[in-house]
N, C-alpha and C positions, 0 to 999 in steps of 0.2 A: 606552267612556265609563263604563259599570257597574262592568269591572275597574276603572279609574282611582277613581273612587267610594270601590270597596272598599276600593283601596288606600291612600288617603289616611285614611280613617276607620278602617282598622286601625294606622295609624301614628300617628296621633292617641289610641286607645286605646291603646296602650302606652305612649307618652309621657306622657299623664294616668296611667296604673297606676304609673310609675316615681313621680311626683310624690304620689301617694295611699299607696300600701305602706306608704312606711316610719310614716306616720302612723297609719294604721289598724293595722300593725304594735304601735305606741308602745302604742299603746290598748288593744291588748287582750290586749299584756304588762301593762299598768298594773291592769285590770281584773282578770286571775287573780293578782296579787301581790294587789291589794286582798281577792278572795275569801280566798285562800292565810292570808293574815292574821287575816283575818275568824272564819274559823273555831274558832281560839286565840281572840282576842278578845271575840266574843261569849260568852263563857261569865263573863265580868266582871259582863254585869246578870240577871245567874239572879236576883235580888233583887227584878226588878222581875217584872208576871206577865206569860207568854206571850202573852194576850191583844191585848196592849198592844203586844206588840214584834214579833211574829210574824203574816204570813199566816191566812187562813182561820180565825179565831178560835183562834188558839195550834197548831195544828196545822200549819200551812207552814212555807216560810223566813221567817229574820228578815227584817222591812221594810230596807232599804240605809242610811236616815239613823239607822237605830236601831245598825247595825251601823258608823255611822260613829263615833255617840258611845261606841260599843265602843272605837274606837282611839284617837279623844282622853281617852279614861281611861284607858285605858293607855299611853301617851305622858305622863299627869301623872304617875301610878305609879310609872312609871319614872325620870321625874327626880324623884320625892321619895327612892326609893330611892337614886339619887346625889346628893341632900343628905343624906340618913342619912350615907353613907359618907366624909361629909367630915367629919365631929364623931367623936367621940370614943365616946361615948353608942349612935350610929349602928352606928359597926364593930361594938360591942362584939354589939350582936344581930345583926347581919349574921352574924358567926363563931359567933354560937350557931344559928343557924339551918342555916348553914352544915353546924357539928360534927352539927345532927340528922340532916340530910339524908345524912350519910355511914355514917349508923348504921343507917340502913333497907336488908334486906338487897335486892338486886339492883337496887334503886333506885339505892345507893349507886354500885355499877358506873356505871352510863349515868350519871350524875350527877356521879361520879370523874373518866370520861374527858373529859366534857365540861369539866369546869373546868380542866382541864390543859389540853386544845387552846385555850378562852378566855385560860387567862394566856400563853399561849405568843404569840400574836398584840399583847396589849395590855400587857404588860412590858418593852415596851421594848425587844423585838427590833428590831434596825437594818437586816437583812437579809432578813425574811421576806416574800417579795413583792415587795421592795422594785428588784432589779436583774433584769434579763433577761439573757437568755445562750445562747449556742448549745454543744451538747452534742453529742458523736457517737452517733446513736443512730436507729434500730436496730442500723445494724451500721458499721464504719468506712468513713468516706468520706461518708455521708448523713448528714447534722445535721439537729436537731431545735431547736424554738426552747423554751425553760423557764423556768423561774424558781428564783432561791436562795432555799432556805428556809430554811435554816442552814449557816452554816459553819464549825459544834466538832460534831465526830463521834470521840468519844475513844476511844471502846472499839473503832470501826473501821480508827481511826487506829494506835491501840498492833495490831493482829490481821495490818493490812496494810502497816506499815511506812511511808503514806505520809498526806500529806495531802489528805483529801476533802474535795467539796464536796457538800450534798444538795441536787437541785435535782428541781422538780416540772414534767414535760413533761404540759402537759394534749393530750385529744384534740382532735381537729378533727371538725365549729364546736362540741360540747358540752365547753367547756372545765372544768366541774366533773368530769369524770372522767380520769385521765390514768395515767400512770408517775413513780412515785417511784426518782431513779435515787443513786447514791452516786456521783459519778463522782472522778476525782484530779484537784485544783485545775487542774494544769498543761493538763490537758486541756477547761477549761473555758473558753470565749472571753464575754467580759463586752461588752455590747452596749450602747450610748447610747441606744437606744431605748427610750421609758418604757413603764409599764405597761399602760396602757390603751390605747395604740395597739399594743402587741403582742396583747393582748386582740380589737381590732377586727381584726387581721389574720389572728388564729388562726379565726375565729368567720368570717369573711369567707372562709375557705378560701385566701389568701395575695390576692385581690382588690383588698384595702384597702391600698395600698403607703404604710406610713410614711414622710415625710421623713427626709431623710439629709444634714447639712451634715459632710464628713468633716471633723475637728480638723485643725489645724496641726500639721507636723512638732516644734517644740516642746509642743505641749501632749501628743503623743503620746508624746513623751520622758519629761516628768514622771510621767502617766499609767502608761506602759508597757505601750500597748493592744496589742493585736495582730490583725494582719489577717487576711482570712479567705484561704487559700489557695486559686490559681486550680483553677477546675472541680469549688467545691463546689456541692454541692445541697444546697440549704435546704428545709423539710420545714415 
């Protein structure tokens, strides 16, 4: 009777844990992004005194609503700076602040690099992130699932004679860090599955099985997908 008990009331807690996780999960990603932020943003009311904004008569942490109105200043900030950048008037100091910022030594660096990788994402790249794909890798026969990040690779192209693709295989489940591979188009297989469910299945450890409606033998004509060969292993 007491095993039976137990047993029901441990099956019951996990069923309740399955249903709770992913919430309290949600929260307290939400919560260290809010800190994560916060930290950058609180330094907007240095204007006002510590007293005021801060714990323990200025000497603790900021109060949480004080660091709230940190971010809704900085979210006005931010789109005033993209209504500068739509006038005329706008640009024109944007690029002069810009040119100063480039002049400061070593600043310039971290601040170089960063605005290159910024335009590279927001220019208008059609490709970056944008398809998924399976890749041979580590070694042949075992595919990896990745993403195209570009596909004009000129200097590797003219070196190796062929045409590459650049495609970024993150790790499993921390997909901010991964392998950046050059691989040759031909051997790149381009996958219908979008992004963010390749994202939940990397991070999910392969758990989270995307849907899969295969195309029509015409649309796969047009297309000219290609299939994965039997007794691969996807990674």
């Amino acid at each position: 009777m007491k095993k039976s008990l137990f047993a029901s009331w441990q099956a019951n807690f996990w069923a309740g844990l399955a249903i709770v996780l992913p919430a309290v999960i949600s929260l307290a990603v939400l919560r260290w992004l809010f800190g994560t932020v916060a930290n950058i943003t609180d330094t907007l009311l240095i204007f006002l005194p510590t007293k005021l904004t801060h714990h323990d008569a200025g000497n603790g942490p900021m109060y949480w609503y004080w660091s709230l109105v940190a971010l809704v200043l900085a979210i006005f900030l931010i789109g005033t700076v993209g209504l500068l950048a739509r006038n005329y008037f706008g640009r024109k100091i944007i690029e002069w602040v810009d040119s100063a910022l480039l002049r400061i030594p070593l600043l310039n660096k971290i601040y170089g690099a960063t605005k290159q990788v910024n335009d590279a994402f927001s220019s208008g790249n059609k490709t970056a992130f944008r398809t998924v794909a399976l890749v041979e890798f580590p070694h042949a026969g075992v595919y990896s699932i990745g993403f195209i990040t570009s596909d004009q690779q000129e200097e590797v192209e003219a070196k190796t004679g062929q045409k590459v693709v650049c495609v970024f295989v993150p790790a499993t489940p921390n997909p901010t860090s991964g392998f950046l591979l050059m691989v040759p188009e031909a051997k790149v297989i381009r996958l219908e599955m979008s992004v963010p469910d390749a994202i939940k299945y990397i991070i999910s450890l392969g758990a989270i099985l995307p849907g899969y409606f295969p195309p029509s033998q015409d649309s796969k004509a047009v297309r000219g997908g290609a299939l994965l060969p039997p007794g691969v292993v996807v990674r």
